[in-house]
LUMDODREN-204914 format. One record per residue (C-alpha): residue number from 1; residue in three letters; chain; x, y, z. Coordinates in steps of 0.2 Angstrom, whole numbers, plus 2048, in hexadecimal, padded with zeros to 3 digits. Layout:
PT num residu chaine east north  up
PT NUM    ALA      A    X     Y   Z
...
END
This chain:
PT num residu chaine east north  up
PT   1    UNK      A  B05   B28 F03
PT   2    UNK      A  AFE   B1C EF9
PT   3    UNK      A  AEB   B14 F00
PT   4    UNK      A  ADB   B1D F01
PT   5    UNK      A  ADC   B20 F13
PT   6    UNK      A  AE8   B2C F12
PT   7    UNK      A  AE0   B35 F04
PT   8    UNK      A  ADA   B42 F12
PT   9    UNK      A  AEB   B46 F16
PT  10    UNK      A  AF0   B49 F04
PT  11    UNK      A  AE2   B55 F01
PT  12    UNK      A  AE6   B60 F10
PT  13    UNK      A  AF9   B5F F0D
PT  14    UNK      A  AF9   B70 F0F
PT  15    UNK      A  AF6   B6F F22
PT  16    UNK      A  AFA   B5F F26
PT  17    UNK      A  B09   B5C F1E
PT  18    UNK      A  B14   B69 F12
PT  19    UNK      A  B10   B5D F01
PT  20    UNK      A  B07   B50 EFD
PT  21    UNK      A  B11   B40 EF4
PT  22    UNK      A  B06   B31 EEC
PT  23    UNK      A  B0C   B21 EE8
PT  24    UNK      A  B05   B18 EDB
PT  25    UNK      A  B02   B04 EE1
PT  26    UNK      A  AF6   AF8 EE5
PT  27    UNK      A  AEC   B02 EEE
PT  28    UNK      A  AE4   B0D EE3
PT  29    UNK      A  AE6   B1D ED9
PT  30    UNK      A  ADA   B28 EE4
PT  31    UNK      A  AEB   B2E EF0
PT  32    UNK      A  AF5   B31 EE0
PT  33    UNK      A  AE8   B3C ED7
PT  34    UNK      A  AE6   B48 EE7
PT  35    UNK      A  AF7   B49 EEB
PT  36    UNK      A  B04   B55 EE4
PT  37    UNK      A  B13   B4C EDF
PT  38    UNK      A  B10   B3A ED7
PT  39    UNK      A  B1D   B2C ED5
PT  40    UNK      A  B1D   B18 ECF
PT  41    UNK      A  B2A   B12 EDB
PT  42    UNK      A  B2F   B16 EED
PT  43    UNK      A  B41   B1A EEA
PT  44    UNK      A  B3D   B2A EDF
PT  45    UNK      A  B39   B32 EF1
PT  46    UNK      A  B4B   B35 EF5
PT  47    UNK      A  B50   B40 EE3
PT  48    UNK      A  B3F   B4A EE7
PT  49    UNK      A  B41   B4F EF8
PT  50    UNK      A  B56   B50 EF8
PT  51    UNK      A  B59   B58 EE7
PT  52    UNK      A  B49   B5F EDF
PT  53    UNK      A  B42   B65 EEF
PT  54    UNK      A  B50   B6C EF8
PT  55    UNK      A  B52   B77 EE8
PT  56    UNK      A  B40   B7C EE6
PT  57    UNK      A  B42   B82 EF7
PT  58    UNK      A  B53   B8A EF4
PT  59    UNK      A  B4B   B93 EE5
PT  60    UNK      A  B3B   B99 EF0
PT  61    UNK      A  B46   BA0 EFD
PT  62    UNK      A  B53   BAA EF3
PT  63    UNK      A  B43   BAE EE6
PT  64    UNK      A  B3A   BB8 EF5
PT  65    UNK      A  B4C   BC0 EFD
PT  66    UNK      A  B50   BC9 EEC
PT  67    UNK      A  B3D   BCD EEB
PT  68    UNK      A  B3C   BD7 EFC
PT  69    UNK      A  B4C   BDD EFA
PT  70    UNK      A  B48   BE2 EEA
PT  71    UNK      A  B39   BEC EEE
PT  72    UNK      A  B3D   BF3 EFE
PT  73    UNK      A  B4E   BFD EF5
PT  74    UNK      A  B41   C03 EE9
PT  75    UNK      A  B34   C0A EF5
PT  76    UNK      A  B42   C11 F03
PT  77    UNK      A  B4A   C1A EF7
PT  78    UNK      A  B38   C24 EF4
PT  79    UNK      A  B39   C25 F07
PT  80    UNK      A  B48   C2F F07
PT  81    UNK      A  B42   C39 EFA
PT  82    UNK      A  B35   C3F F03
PT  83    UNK      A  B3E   C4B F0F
PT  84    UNK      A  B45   C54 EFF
PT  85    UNK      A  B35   C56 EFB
PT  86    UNK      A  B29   C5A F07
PT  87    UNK      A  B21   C49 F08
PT  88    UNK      A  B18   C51 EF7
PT  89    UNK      A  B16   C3F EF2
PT  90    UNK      A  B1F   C41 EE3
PT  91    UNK      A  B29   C31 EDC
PT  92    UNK      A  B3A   C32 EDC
PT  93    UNK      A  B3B   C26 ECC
PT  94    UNK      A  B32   C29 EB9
PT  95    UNK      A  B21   C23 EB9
PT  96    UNK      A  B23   C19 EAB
PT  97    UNK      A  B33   C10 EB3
PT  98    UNK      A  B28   C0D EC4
PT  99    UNK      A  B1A   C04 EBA
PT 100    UNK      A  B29   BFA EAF
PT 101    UNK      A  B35   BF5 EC0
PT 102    UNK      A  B2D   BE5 EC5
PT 103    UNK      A  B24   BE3 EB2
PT 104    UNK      A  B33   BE2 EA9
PT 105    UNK      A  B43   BE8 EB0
PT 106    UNK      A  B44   BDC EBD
PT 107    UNK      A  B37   BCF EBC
PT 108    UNK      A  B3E   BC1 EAF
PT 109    UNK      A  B51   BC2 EB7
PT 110    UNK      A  B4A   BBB ECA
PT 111    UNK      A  B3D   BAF EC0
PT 112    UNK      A  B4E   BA7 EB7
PT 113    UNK      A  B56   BA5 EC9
PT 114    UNK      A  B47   BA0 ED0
PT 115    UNK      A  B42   B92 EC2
PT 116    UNK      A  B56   B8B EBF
PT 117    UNK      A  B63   B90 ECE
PT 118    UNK      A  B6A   B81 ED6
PT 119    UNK      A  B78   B84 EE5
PT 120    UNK      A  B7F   B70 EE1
PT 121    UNK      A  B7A   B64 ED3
PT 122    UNK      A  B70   B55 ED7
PT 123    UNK      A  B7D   B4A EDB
PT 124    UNK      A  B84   B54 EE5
PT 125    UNK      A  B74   B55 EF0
PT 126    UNK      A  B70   B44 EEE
PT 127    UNK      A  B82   B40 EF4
PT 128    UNK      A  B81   B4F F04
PT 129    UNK      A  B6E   B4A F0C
PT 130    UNK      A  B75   B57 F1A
PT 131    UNK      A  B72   B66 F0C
PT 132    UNK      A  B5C   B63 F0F
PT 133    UNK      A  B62   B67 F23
PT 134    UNK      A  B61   B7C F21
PT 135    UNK      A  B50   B7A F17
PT 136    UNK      A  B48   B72 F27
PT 137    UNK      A  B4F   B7D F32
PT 138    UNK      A  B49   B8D F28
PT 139    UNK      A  B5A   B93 F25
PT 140    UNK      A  B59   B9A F15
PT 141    UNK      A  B47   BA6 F18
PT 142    UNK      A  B40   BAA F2B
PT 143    UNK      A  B3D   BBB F34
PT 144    UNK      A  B51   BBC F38
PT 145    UNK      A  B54   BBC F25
PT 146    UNK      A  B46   BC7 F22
PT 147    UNK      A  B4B   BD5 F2E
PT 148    UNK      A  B5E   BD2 F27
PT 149    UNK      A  B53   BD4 F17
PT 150    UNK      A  B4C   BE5 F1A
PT 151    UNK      A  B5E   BEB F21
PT 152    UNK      A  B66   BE8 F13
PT 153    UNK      A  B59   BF2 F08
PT 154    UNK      A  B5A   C01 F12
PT 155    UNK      A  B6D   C02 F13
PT 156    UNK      A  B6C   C00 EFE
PT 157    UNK      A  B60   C0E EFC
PT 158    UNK      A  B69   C1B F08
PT 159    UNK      A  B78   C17 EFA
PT 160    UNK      A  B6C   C19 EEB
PT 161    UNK      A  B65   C27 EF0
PT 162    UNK      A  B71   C31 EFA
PT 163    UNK      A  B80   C2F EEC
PT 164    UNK      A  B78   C33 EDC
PT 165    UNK      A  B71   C42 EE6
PT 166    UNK      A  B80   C49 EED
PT 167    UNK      A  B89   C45 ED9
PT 168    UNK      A  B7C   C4F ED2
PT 169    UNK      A  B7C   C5D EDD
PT 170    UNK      A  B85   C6E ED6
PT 171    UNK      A  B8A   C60 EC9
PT 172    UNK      A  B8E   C67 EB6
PT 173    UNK      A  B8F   C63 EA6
PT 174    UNK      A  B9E   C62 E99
PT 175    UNK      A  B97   C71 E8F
PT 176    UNK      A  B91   C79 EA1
PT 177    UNK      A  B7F   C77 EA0
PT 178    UNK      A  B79   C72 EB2
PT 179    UNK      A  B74   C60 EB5
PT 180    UNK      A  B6C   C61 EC5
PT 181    UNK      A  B59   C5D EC2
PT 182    UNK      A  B4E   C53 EC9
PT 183    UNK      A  B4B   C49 EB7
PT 184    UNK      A  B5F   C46 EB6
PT 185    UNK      A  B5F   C41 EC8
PT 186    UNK      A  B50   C35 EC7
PT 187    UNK      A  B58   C2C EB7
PT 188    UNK      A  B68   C28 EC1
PT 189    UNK      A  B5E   C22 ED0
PT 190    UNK      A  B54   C15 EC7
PT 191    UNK      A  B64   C11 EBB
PT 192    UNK      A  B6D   C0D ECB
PT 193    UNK      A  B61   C05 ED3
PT 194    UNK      A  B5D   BFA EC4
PT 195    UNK      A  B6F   BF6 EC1
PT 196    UNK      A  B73   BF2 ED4
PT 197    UNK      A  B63   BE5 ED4
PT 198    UNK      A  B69   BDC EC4
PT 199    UNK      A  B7C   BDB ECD
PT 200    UNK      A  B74   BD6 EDD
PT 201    UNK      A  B6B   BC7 ED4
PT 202    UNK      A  B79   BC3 ECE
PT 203    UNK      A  B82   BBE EDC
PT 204    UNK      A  B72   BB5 EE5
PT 205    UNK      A  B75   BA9 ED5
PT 206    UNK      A  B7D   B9A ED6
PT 207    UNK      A  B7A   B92 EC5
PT 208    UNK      A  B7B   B9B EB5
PT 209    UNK      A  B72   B95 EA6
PT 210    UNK      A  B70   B9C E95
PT 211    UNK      A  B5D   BA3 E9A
PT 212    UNK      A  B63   BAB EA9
PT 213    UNK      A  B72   BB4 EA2
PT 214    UNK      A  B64   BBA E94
PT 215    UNK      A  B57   BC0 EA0
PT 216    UNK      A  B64   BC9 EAA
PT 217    UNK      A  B6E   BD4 E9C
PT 218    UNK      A  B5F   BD5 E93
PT 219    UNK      A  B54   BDA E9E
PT 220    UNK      A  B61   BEB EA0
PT 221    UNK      A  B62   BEC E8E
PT 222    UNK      A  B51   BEE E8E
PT 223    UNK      A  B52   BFD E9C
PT 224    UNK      A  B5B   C07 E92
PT 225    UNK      A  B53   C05 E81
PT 226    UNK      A  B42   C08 E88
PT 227    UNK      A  B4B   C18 E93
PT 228    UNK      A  B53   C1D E83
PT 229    UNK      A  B43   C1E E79
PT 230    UNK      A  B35   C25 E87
PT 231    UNK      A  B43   C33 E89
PT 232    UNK      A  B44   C37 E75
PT 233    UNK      A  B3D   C43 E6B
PT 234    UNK      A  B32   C3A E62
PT 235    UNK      A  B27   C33 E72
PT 236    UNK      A  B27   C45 E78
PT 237    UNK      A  B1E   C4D E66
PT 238    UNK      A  B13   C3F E65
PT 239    UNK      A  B0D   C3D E78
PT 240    UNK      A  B14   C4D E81
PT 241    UNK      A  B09   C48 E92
PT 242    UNK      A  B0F   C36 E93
PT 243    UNK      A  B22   C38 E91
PT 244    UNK      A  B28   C4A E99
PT 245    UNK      A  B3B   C44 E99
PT 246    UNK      A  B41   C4C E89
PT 247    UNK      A  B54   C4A E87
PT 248    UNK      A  B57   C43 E99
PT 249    UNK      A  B5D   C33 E94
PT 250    UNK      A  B69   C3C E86
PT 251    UNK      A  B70   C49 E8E
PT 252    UNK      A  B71   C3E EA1
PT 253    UNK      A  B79   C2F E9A
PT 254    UNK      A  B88   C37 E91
PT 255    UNK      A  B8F   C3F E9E
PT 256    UNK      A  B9F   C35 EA6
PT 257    UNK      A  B9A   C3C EB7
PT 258    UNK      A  B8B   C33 EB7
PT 259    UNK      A  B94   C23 EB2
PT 260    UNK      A  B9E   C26 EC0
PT 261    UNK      A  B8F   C27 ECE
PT 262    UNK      A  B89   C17 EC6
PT 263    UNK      A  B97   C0D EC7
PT 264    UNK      A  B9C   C15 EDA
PT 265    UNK      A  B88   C13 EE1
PT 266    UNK      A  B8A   BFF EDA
PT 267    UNK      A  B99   BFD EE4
PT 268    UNK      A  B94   C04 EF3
PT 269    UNK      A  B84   BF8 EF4
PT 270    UNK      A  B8E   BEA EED
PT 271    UNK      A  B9D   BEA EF5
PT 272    UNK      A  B97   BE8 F07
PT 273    UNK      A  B8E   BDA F02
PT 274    UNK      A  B9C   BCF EFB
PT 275    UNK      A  BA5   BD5 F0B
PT 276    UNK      A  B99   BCD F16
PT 277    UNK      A  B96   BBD F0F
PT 278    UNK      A  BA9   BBB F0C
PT 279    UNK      A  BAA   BBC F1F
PT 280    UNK      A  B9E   BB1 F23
PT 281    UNK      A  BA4   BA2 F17
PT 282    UNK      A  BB5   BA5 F20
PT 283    UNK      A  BAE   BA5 F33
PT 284    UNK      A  B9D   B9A F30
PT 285    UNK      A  B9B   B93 F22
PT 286    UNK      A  B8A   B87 F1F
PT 287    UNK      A  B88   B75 F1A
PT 288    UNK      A  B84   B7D F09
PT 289    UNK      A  B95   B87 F06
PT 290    UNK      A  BA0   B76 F0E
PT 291    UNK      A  B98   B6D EFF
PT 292    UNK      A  B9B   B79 EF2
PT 293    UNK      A  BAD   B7C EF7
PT 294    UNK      A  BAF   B69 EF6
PT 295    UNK      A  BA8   B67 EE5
PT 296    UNK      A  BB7   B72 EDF
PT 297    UNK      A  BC4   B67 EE4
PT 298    UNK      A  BB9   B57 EE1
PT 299    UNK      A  BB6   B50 ED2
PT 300    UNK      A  BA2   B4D ECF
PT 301    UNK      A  B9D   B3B ED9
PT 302    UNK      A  B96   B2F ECC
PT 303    UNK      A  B85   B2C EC9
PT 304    UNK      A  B7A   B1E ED2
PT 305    UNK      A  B78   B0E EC8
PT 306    UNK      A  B6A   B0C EBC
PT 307    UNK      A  B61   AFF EC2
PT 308    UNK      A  B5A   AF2 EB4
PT 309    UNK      A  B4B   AF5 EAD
PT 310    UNK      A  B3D   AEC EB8
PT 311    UNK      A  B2B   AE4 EAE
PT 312    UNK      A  B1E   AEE EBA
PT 313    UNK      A  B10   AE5 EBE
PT 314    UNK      A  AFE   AEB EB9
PT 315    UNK      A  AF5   AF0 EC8
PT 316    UNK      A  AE3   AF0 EBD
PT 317    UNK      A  AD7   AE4 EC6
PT 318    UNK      A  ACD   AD5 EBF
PT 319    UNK      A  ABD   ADA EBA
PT 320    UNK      A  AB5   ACA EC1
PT 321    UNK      A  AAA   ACC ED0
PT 322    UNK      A  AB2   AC2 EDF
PT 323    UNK      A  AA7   AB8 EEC
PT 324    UNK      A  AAB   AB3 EFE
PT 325    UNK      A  AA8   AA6 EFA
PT 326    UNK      A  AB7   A99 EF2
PT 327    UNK      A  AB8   A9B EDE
PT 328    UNK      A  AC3   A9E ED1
PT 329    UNK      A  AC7   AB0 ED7
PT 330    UNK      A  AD9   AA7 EDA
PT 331    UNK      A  ADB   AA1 EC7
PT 332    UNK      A  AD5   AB2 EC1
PT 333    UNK      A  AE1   ABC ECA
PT 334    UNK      A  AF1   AB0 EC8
PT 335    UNK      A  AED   AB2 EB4
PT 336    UNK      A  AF3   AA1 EB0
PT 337    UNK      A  AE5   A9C EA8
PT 338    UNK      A  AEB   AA9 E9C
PT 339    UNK      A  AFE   AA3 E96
PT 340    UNK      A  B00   A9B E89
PT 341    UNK      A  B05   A86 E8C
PT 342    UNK      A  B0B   A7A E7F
PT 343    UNK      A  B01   A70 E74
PT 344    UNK      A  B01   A5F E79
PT 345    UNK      A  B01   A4F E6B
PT 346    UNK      A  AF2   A47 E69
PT 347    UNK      A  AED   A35 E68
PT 348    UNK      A  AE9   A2F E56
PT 349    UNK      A  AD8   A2E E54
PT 350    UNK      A  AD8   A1D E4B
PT 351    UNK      A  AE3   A0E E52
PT 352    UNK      A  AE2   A04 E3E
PT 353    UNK      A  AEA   A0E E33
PT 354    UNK      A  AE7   A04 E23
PT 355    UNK      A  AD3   A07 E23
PT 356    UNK      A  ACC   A13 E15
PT 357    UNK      A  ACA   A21 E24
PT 358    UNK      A  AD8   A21 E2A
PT 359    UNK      A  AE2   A24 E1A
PT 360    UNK      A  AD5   A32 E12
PT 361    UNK      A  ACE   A27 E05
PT 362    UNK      A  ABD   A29 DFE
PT 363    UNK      A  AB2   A1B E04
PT 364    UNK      A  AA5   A10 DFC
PT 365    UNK      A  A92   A0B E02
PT 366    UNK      A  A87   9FC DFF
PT 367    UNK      A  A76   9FB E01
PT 368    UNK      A  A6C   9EE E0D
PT 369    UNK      A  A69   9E3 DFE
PT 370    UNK      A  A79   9E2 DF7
PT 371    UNK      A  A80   9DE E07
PT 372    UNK      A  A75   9CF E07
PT 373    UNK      A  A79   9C8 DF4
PT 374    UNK      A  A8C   9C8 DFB
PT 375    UNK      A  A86   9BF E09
PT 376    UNK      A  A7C   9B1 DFE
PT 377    UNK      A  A8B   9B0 DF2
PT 378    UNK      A  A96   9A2 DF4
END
């Protein structure tokens, strides 16, 4: 869009059209100020819709995906806690790691996939239009993938919450202290729920970059040093209402058992998972996956040409004040009263070059009366 008639359309992009892309031209500057994208030239077009917009919808969908899957693990394992506790409402995770789950734990690892994963590079997409096809057709987020969604959520909380259950029940300690308390249970529910969240990012990322990988293990290293320290001694003496968890983390966390019912609940959510989508790239595999199994074999295709760089042309107007009437509105606009032209020779202002003037010498005067003695002289 790039004149003043369709600036209507750029401003109500949000119904009329799904963006609003302004060219700057001859026309004005009014469509490029209300729109939401803005380029020079009309070529630009093609690496904005085929490479950065196909990713900015990739990103979108895959962000929400993890986010509902996400949240609905957390709150259906709460569901199944219920009937263990007579619906009393009481949380089946630490207070404090319910208000830190979507703060800390899990918040910058699905912002790093959400702000940097890529499924192809650019020349890739730009090489494959055919990979912008599943975003038109809402392949990747619609009420099918939603439903699969919520599925998937439930089938991971039954294992999260069914298995550390049943490993803690009648369960032991090495010295043969009893383990089975709600406090032991409810830190390896929210350990393994943490830890099968980070995994299941993991393989929803295509592209790895150094922020990603540091959001992602650090984000669990920061679980369990602010586990470790809410669950010391030291919180305990000095806020005894806030942090009732004394030990829980020390005495859990060192047991190989619990180890063991970490590493078994992560492979029963996981593992089905990588089954599936391992079927489904044999049997059906999309544009998408065709495309990523051809960039192993392929070498990466070279870059477009760089085109020269081209002088752009001012599109500020003349402030003179045009007429309909014919005037020198045409040599205004052309500027060519404004170039620069040779210097042409002049004539010689004096033809007799021997005269006093003409050779810069000073000359002399005579009065009216000595001009008649010369006359009267013989």
């Amino acid at each position: 869009m790039t004149g003043a008639d369709t600036l209507l359309t750029c401003r109500t992009s949000s119904t009329a059209a799904h963006i609003g892309v302004g060219i700057s031209g001859q026309e004005g500057m009014q469509a490029v100020l209300s729109s939401d994208y803005s380029f020079a030239q009309f070529r630009y077009l093609q690496r904005l819709l085929l490479v950065h917009g196909r990713w900015s919808y990739l990103r979108m969908c895959k962000f929400l995906q993890y986010f509902f899957y996400k949240n609905f693990t957390f709150t259906f394992v709460h569901f199944w806690y219920a009937f263990f506790c007579g619906f009393s409402a009481q949380t089946v995770y630490d207070e404090w790691f319910i208000t830190l789950y979507n703060m800390v734990y899990t918040a910058l690892p699905v912002l790093g996939m959400s702000l940097f994963d890529q499924d192809v590079n650019d020349r890739w997409s730009s090489q494959y239009p055919q990979l912008y096809t599943p975003g038109q057709l809402n392949l990747y987020f619609s009420k099918k993938m939603f439903v699969r969604c919520m599925l998937h959520s439930c089938y991971s909380s039954l294992i999260l919450f069914f298995i550390p259950w049943a490993a803690m029940q009648d369960t032991v300690r090495d010295d043969g202290k009893d383990i089975a308390d709600y406090q032991s249970f409810a830190l390896l529910a929210q350990t393994c729920l943490l830890i099968v969240m980070s995994v299941q990012l993991c393989l929803d990322t295509f592209y790895w970059t150094a922020v990603n990988q540091f959001f992602v293990w650090g984000s669990l290293a920061a679980y369990f040093a602010i586990t470790l320290t809410m669950y010391s001694n030291g919180m305990f003496l000095i806020f005894t209402s806030y942090f009732p968890f004394i030990g829980t983390a020390r005495n859990s966390l060192t047991q190989p058992n619990v180890w063991l019912t970490i590493f078994l609940t992560s492979l029963l959510c996981i593992l089905p998972v990588v089954a599936f989508r391992f079927i489904v790239l044999q049997l059906r595999p999309t544009i998408n996956d065709k495309v990523r199994h051809k960039l192993r074999k392929e070498a990466l295709p070279a870059p477009a040409p760089r085109r020269p760089p081209t002088r752009r042309i001012s599109t500020r107007r003349s402030g003179y004040a045009f007429s309909h009437a014919q005037g020198y509105g045409d040599l205004v606009t052309s500027r060519r009263f404004l170039l620069k032209r040779p210097l042409r020779s002049r004539p010689a202002l004096f033809s007799q070059t021997d005269s006093p003037l003409a050779q810069n010498q000073p000359q002399h005067y005579r009065t009216i009366a000595e001009e008649q003695e010369d006359a009267q002289s013989p």
